[in-house]
C-alpha positions in Angstrom: 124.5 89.1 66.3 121.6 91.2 64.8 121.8 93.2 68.2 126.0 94.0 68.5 125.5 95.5 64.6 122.5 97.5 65.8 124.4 98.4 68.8 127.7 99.5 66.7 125.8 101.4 64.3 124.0 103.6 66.9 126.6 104.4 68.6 128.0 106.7 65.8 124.8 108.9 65.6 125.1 111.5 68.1 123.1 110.9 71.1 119.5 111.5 71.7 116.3 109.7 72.9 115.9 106.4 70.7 112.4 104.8 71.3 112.3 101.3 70.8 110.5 97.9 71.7 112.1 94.2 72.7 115.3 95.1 71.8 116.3 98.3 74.8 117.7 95.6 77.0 120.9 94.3 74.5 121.4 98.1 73.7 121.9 99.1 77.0 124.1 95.9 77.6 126.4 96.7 74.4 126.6 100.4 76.1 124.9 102.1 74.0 125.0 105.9 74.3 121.1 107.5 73.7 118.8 108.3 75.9 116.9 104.3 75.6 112.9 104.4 76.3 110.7 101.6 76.2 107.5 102.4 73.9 105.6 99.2 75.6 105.5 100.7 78.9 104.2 104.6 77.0 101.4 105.6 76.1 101.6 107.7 72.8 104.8 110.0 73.8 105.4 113.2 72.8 108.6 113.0 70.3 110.7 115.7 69.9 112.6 116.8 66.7 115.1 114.6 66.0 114.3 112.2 68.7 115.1 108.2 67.0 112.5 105.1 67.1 114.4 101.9 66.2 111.7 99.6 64.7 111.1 95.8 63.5 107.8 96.8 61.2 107.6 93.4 59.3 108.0 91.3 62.8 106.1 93.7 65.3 102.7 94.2 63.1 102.5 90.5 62.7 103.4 89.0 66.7 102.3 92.2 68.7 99.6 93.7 66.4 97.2 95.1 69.1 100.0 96.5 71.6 100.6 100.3 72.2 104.0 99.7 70.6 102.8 98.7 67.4 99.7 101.4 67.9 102.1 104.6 68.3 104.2 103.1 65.5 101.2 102.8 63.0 100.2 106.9 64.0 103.6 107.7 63.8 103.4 106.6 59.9 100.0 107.7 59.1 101.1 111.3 60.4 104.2 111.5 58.5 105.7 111.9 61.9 108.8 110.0 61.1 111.3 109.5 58.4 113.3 106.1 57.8 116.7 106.7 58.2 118.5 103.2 58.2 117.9 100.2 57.5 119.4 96.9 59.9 119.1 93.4 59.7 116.5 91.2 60.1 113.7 93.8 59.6 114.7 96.8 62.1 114.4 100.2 61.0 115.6 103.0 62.1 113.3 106.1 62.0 113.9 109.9 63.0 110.9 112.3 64.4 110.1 115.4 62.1 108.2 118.3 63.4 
């Protein structure tokens, strides 16, 4: 359920890359429309402007603490790199990269 509300929600922001961890497999089976990376199989990527990270802070940090997911999102933070822009159930967050 958590995933088809996701899924809905995304599909009415205008498509870009969206970076995102455990959860790239339902979006790409509910269709939807961005540009759908991986961040366990990257090491710290270069985001562009604009470019979305879809997040579960509060269960991530806890189950996957040490992994490059968790890692780049923890930079990502410290630098001010990225800006919450929605909120979902369950603990995923939606973030946009800011030059």
């Amino acid at each position: 359920q958590e995933e088809l509300i996701i899924a809905n929600a995304l599909k009415k922001i205008p498509s870009t890359t969206l970076n995102t961890f455990a959860i790239d497999g339902a979006l790409r089976t509910y269709d939807v429309p961005h540009d759908i990376v991986n961040m366990w199989g990257t090491t710290f990527p270069l985001y562009n402007n604009r470019d979305l990270i879809l997040f579960n802070p509060s269960r991530f940090t806890t189950l996957y603490k040490e992994s490059e997911p968790v890692k780049i999102f923890n930079q990502l933070m410290l630098q001010k790199k990225i800006v919450r822009i929605a909120v979902y159930p369950n603990g995923w967050e939606l973030y946009r990269a800011k030059q």
